[in-house]
C-alpha positions, 0 to 999 in steps of 0.5 A: 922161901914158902915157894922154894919149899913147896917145890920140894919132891917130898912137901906133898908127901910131909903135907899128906903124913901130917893130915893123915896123923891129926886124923888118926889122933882124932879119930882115936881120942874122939870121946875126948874131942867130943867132950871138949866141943860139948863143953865149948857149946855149953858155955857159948850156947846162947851166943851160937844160938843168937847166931844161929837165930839171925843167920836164919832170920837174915833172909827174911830181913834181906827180903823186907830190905828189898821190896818193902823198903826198897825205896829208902835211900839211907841204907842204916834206916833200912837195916833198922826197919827191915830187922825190926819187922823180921824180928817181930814177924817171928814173934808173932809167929811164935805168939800165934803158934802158942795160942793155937797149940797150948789149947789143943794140946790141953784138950787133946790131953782131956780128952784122952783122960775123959775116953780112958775106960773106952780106950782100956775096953778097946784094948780089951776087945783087941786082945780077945780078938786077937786070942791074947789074954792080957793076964798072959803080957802081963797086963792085966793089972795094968788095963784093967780100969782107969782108975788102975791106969791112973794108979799106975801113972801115979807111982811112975811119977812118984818114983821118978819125981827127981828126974821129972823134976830134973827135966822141967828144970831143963826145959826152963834152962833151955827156954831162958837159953832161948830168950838170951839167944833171941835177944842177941839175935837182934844185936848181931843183926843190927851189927851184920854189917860191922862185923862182916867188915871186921871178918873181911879185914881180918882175913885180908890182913892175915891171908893177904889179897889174893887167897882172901878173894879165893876163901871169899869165893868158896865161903859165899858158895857154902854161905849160898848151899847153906842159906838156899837149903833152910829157907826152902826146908822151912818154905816146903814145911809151911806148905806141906804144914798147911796143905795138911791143915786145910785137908784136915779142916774140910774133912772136919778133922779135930786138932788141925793146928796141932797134928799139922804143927807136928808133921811141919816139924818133922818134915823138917828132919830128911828122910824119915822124918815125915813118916814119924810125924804121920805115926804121930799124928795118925797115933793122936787121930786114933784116939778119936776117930779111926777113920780120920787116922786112916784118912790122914795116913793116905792122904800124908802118903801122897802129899809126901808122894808130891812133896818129894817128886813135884815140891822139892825139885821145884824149890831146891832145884839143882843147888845141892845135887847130891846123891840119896846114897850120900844124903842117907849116909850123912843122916846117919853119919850126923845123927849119931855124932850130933844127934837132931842137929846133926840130922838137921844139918846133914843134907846141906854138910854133905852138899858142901862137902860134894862141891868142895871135892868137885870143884876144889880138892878134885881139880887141885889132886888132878892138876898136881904134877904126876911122876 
């Protein structure tokens, strides 16, 4: 009967006005579809986040599995061992992360407080300079000592106190979010196999043989674009990370594990993301040293000068093969209806979009019958 009514002259049709309407109700009530995915998220926040967690954690167990522990024969023994040493990988990553960012960052901060009055006289000397008088910003008041700068802080916080205090109780909702997260991460990692079972049998049963094995097909390509994008993204990140670390290091630059911390992170984000983190980290060098910050910026130039002609060719190769027109729309695109996560995502959202038009809808629109 399916079969019978597919070869009706107007199911294509009926197919293509049915598509086009639950576009357009999408489309006109999207504040609403927002709303309602926002506030699905917010109740299974920490299980998509345990998700998220093991799926990205899943390629460093699958590495210990098969050259640390390759020589197990009971296949349960090294799920375990290669799960338990992933996870703790991590959290000593993590650990080490801490210890090296929380002490810069203290002293970064002191020594921002300890150097204000030359900070506020530079600014001073700056604006003479530059034929401004501060009085004419309206900054007078403002850099006119330390003291006056710390007042001023002071009253920011006191009138903002509410919101200050409603952001830290953010954070400690994110970090307990996180934790809960993390702890599921090892449960859905120790049950991978059960579970990828379970999805198999269930869509076996409901699409039946031959439409699971095309589904299974183009999920494993997805699952392949998806997988190969974030642990060659976090590959490249740890390498640009560390090159800047060890330029940092031998020119005697201050604050190396925080100002490479902060540009790994960012070159995370395509596209603009590594020239926010030069600012940021030029911005926290200029505070001391205004060589440094000049020499970090022409050296990040052309670490990111072969970071994207030389690394990143070399790591990604021809997985995604996407236009930069595309991937540019898609940060945009992603950014503005998903924010961070959006532009995290966006390189590997549009590469699979790109294959399943090529491969997929483009051959499917062409081999239609044409009248």
């Amino acid at each position: 009967m399916n079969k019978r009514l597919r070869e009706k002259p107007w199911y294509n049709n009926a197919v293509a006005l049915c598509i086009a309407v639950i576009l357009y109700v999408l489309l006109t009530h999207w504040g609403g579809v927002r709303e309602s995915v926002g506030t699905f998220f917010r109740y299974f926040s920490p299980v998509i986040l345990g998700a998220i967690i093991a799926y990205i954690v899943n390629p460093l167990a699958g590495l210990y599995g098969r050259t640390l522990f390759c020589w197990i024969k009971k296949e349960k023994v090294k799920t375990f061992l290669s799960n338990f040493l992933a996870i703790l990988t991590v959290i000593l990553f993590l650990v080490f992360l801490l210890l090296m960012l929380i002490p810069q960052l203290i002293e970064s901060v002191a020594t921002f407080a300890g150097n204000l009055d030359g900070y506020v006289a530079s600014l001073h000397a700056m604006l003479d300079s530059l034929g401004v008088s501060s009085s004419a910003l309206g900054l007078d008041k403002f850099i006119d000592s330390s003291e006056a700068l710390i007042e001023t802080v002071t009253d920011f916080v006191k009138q903002n106190l509410s919101k200050i205090l409603s952001a830290s109780a953010s954070v400690g909702k994110g970090a307990i979010q996180f934790l809960v997260g993390f702890l599921l991460s090892i449960y859905l990692l120790g049950d991978k196999s059960r579970l990828k079972n379970g999805g198999q049998r269930l869509l076996t049963a409901a699409l039946g043989g031959a439409k699971y094995e095309k589904l299974a097909k183009v999920l494993r390509r997805c699952h392949s674009i998806l997988n190969r994008y974030i642990v060659f993204n976090l590959l490249d990140s740890l390498i640009v990370g560390g090159a800047n670390a060890l330029f940092m290091a031998i020119v005697g630059m201050p604050y190396v594990g925080l100002v490479s911390f902060v540009v790994a992170v960012f070159n995370l984000l395509p596209t603009f993301g590594p020239v926010f983190g030069a600012l940021i980290g030029g911005f926290v060098l200029l505070m001391v040293n205004p060589w440094h910050a000049l020499a970090f910026l022409i050296f990040t130039a052309i670490l990111q000068t072969i970071d994207g002609y030389i690394l990143k060719p070399k790591l990604f190769g021809d997985s995604l093969g996407v236009s930069g027109l595309w991937i540019l729309v898609g940060v945009i695109v992603g950014g503005r209806a998903f924010g961070v996560v959006g532009i995290l995502l966006a390189i590997p959202a549009v590469a699979i979009l790109d294959f399943l038009y090529r491969e997929h809808f483009l051959p499917w629109l062409e081999a239609r019958p044409k009248d």
